[in-house]
N, CA, C and O atoms as a CHARMM CRD file, in Angstrom:
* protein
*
  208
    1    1 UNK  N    118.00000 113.83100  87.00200 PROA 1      0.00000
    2    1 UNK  CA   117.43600 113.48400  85.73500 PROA 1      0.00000
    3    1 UNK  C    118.42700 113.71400  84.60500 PROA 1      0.00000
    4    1 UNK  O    119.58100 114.01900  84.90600 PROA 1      0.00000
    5    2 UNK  N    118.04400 113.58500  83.22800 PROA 2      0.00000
    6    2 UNK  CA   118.46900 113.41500  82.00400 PROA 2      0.00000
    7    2 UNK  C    118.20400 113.77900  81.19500 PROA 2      0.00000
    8    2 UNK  O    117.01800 114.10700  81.21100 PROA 2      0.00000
    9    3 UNK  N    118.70100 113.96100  80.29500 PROA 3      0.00000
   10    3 UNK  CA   117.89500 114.72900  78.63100 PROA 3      0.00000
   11    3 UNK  C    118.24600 113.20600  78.12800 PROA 3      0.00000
   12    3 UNK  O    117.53500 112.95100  77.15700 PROA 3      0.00000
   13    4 UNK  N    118.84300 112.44800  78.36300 PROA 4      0.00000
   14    4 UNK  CA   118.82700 111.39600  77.16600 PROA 4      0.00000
   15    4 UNK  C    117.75700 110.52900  77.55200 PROA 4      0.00000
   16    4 UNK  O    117.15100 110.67900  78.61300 PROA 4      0.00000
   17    5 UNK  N    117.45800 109.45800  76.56600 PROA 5      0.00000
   18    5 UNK  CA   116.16100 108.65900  76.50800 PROA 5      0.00000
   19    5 UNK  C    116.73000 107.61600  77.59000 PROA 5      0.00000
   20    5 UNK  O    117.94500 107.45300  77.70400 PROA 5      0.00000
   21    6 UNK  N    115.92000 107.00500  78.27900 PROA 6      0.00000
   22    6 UNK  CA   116.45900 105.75500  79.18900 PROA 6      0.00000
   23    6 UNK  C    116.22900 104.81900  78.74200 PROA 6      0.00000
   24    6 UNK  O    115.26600 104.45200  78.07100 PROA 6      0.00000
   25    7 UNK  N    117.51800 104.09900  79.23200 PROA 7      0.00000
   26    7 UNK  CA   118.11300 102.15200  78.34700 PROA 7      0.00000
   27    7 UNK  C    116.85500 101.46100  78.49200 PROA 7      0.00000
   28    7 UNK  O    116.35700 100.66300  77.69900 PROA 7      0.00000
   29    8 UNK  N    116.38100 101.87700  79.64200 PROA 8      0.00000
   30    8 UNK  CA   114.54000 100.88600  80.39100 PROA 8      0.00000
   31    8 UNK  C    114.17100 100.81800  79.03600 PROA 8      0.00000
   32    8 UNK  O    114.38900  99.90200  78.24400 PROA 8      0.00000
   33    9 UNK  N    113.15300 102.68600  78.71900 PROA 9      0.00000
   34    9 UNK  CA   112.35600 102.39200  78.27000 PROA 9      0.00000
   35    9 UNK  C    112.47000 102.44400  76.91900 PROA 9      0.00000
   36    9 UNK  O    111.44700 102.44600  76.23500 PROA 9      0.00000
   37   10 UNK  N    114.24500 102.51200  76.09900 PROA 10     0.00000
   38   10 UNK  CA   114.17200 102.46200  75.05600 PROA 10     0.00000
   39   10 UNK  C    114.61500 100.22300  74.94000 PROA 10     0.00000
   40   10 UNK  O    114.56100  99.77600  73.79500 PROA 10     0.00000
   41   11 UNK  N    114.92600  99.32000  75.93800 PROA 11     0.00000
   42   11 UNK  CA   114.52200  98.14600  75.92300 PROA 11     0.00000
   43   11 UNK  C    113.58700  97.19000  76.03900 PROA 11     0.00000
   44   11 UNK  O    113.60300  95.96500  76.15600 PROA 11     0.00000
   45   12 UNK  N    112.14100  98.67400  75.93400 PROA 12     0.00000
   46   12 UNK  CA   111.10700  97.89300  76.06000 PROA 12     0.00000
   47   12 UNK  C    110.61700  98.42500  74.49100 PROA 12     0.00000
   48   12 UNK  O    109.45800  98.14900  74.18300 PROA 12     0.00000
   49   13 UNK  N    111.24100  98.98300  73.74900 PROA 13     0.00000
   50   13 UNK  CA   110.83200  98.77500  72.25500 PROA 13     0.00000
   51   13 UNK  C    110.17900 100.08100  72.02600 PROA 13     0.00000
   52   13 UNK  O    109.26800  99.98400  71.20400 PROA 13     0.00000
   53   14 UNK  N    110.35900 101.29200  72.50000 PROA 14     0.00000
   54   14 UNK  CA   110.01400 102.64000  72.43900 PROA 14     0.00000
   55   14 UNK  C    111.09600 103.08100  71.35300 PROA 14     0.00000
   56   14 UNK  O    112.12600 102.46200  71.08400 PROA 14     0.00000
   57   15 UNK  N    110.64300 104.31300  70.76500 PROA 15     0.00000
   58   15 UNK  CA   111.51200 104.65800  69.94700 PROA 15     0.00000
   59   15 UNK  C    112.59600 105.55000  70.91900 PROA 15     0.00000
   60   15 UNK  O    112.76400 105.39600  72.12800 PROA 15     0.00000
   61   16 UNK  N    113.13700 106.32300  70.21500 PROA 16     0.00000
   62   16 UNK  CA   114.44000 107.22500  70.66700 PROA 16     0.00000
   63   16 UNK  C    113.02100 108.33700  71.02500 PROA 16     0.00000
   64   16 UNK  O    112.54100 108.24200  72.15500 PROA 16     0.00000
   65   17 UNK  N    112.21600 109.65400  69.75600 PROA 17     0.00000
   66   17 UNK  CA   111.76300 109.93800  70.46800 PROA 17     0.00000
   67   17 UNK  C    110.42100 109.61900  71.47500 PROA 17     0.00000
   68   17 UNK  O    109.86600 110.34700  72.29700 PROA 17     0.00000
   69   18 UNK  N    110.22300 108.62200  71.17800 PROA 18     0.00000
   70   18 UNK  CA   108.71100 108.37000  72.41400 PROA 18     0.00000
   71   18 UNK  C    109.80600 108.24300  73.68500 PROA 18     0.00000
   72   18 UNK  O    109.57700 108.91200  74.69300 PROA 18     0.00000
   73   19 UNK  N    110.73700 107.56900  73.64300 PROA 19     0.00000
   74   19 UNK  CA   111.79000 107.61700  74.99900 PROA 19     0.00000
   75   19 UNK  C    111.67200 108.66400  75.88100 PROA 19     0.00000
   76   19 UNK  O    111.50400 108.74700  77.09800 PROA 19     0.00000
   77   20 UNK  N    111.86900 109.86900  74.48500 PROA 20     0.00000
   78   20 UNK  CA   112.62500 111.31500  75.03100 PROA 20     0.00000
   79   20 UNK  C    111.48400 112.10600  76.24500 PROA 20     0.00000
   80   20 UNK  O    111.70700 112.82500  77.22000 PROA 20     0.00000
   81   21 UNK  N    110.12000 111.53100  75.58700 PROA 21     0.00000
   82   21 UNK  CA   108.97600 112.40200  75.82600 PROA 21     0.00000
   83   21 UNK  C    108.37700 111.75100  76.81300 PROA 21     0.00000
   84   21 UNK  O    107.19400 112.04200  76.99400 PROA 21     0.00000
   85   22 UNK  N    109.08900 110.56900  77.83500 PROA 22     0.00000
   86   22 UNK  CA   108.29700 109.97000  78.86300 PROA 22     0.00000
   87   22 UNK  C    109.16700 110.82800  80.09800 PROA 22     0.00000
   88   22 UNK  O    109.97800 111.75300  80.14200 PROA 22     0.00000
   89   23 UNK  N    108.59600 110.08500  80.88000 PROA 23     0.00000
   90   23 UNK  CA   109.35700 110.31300  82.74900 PROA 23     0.00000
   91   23 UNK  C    109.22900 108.73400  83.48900 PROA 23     0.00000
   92   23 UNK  O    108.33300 107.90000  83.61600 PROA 23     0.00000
   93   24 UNK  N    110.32000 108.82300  83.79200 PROA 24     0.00000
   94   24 UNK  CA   110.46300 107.15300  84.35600 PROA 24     0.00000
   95   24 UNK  C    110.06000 107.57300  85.69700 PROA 24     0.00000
   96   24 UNK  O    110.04300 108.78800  85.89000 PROA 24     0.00000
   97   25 UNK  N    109.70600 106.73500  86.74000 PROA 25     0.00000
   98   25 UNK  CA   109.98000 106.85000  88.45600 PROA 25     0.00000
   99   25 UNK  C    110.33200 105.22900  88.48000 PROA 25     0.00000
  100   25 UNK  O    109.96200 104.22000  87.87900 PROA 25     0.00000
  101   26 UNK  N    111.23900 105.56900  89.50400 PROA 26     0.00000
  102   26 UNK  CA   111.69100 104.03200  90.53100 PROA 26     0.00000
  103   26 UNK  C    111.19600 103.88300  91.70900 PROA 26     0.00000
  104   26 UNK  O    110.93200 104.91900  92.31900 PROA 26     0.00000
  105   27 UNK  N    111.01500 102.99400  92.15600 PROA 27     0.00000
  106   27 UNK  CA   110.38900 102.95500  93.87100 PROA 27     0.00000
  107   27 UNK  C    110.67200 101.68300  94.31900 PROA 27     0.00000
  108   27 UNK  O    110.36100 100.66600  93.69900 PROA 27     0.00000
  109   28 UNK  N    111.36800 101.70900  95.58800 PROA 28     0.00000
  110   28 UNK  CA   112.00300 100.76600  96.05400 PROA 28     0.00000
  111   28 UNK  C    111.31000 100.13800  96.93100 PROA 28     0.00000
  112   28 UNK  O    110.29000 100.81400  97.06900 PROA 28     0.00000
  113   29 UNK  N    111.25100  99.07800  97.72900 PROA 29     0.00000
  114   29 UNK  CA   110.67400  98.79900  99.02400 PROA 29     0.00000
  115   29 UNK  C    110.94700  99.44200 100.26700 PROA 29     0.00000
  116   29 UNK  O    110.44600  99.12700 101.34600 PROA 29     0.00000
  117   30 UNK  N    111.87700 100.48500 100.03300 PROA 30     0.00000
  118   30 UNK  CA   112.11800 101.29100 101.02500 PROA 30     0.00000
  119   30 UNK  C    110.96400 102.85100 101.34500 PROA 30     0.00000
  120   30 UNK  O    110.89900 103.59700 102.32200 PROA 30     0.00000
  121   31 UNK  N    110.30700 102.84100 100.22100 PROA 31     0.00000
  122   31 UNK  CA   109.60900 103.99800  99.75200 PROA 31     0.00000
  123   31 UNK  C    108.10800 103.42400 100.76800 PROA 31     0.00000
  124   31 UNK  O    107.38100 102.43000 100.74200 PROA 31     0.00000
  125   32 UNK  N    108.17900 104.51200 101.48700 PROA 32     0.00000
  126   32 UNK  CA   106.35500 104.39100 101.95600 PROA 32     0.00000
  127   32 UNK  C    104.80900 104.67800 101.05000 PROA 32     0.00000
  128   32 UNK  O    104.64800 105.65400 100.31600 PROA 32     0.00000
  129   33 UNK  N    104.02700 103.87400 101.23300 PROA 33     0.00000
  130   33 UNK  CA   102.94200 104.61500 100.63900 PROA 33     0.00000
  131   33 UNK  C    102.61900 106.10800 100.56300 PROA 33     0.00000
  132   33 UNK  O    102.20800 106.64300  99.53300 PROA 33     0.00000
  133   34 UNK  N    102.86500 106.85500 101.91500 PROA 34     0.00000
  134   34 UNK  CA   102.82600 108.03700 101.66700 PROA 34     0.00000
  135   34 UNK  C    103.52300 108.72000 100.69000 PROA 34     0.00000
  136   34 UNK  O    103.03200 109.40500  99.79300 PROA 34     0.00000
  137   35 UNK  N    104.75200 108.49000 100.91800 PROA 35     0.00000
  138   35 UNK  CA   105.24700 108.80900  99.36600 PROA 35     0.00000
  139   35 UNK  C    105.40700 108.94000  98.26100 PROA 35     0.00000
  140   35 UNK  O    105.84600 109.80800  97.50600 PROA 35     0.00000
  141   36 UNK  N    104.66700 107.16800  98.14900 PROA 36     0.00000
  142   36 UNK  CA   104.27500 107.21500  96.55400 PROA 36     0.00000
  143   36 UNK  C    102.79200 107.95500  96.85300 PROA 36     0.00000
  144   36 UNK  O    102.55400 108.44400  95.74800 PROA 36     0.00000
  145   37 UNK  N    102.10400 108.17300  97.38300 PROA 37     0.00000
  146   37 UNK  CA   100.64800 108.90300  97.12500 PROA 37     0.00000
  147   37 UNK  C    100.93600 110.06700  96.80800 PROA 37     0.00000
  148   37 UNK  O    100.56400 110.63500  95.78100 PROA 37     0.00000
  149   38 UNK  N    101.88300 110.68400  97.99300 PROA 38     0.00000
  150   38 UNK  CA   102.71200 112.24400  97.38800 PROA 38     0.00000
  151   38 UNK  C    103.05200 112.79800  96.01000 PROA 38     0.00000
  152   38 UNK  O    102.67800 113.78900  95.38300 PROA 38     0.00000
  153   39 UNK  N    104.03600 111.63200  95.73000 PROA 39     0.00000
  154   39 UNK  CA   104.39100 111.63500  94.00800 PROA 39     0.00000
  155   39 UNK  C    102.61900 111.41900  93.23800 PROA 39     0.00000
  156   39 UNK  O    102.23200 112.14400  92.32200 PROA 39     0.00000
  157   40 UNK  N    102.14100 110.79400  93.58100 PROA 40     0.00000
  158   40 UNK  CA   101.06200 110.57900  92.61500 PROA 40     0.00000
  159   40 UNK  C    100.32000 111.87700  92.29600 PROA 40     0.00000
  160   40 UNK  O    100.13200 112.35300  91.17700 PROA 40     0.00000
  161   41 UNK  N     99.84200 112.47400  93.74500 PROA 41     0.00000
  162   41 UNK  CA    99.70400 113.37100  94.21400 PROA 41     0.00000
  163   41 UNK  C     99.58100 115.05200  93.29900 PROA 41     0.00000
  164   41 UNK  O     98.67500 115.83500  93.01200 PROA 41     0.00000
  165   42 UNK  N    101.23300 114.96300  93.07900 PROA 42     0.00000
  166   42 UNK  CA   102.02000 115.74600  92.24500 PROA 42     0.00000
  167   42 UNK  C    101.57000 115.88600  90.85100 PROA 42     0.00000
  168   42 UNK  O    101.01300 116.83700  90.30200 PROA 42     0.00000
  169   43 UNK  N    102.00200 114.51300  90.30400 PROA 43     0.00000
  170   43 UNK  CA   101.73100 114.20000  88.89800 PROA 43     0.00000
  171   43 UNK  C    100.62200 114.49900  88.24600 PROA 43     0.00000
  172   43 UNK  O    100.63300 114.99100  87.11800 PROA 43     0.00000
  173   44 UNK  N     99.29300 114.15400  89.07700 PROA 44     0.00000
  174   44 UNK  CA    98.21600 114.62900  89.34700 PROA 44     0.00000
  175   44 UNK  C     97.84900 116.00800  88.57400 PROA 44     0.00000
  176   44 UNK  O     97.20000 116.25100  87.55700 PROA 44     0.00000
  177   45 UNK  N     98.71900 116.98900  89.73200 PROA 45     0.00000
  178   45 UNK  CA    98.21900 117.99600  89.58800 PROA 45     0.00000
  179   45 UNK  C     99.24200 118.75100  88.42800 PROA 45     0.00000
  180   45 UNK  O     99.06400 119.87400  87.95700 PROA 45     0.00000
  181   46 UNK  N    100.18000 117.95800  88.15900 PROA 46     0.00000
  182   46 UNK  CA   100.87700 118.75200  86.80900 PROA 46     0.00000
  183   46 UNK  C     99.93000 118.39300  85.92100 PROA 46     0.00000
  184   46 UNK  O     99.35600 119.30800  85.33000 PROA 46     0.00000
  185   47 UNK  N     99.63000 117.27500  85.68600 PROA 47     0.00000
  186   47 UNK  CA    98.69100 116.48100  84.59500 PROA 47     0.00000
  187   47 UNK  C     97.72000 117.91200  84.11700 PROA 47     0.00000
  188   47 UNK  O     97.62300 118.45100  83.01400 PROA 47     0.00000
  189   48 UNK  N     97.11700 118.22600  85.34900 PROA 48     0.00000
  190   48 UNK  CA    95.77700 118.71900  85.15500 PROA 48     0.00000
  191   48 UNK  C     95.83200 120.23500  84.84300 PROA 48     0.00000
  192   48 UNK  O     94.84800 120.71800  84.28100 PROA 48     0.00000
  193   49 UNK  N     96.99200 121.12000  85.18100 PROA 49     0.00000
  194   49 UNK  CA    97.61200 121.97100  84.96100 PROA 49     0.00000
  195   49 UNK  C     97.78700 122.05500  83.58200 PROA 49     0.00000
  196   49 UNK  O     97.16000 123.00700  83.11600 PROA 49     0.00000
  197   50 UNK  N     98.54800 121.26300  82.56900 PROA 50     0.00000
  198   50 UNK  CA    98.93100 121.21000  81.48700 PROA 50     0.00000
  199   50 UNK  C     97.83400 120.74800  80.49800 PROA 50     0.00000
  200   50 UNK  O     97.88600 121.11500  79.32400 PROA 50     0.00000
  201   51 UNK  N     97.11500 120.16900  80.82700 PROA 51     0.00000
  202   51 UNK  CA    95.86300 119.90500  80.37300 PROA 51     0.00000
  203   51 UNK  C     94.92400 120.62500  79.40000 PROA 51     0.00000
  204   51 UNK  O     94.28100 120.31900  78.39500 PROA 51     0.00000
  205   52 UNK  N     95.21400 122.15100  80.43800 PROA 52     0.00000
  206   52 UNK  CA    94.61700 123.22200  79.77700 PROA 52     0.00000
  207   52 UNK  C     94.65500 123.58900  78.67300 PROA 52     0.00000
  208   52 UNK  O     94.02100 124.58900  78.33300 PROA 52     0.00000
């Protein structure tokens, strides 16, 4: 990962900081469903964690 904002999502018209304050993921056709459910999975439970 990065501290700087990414080219993506600052070329889809985000500012510098809304950039700063996202998380990109990539997923290839190589990636299984399980995997992405895993990651989802995850995100999930940070989501709900921080929530608090």
């Amino acid at each position: 990962g990065t501290l700087k904002p990414s080219h993506v999502i600052l070329a889809s018209g985000y500012s510098e900081e809304d950039a700063r304050g996202t998380i990109r993921f990539s997923f290839s056709a190589s990636n299984s469903l399980k995997e992405v459910d895993y990651a989802l999975e995850i995100i999930n439970n940070l989501a709900k964690k921080f929530k608090k």
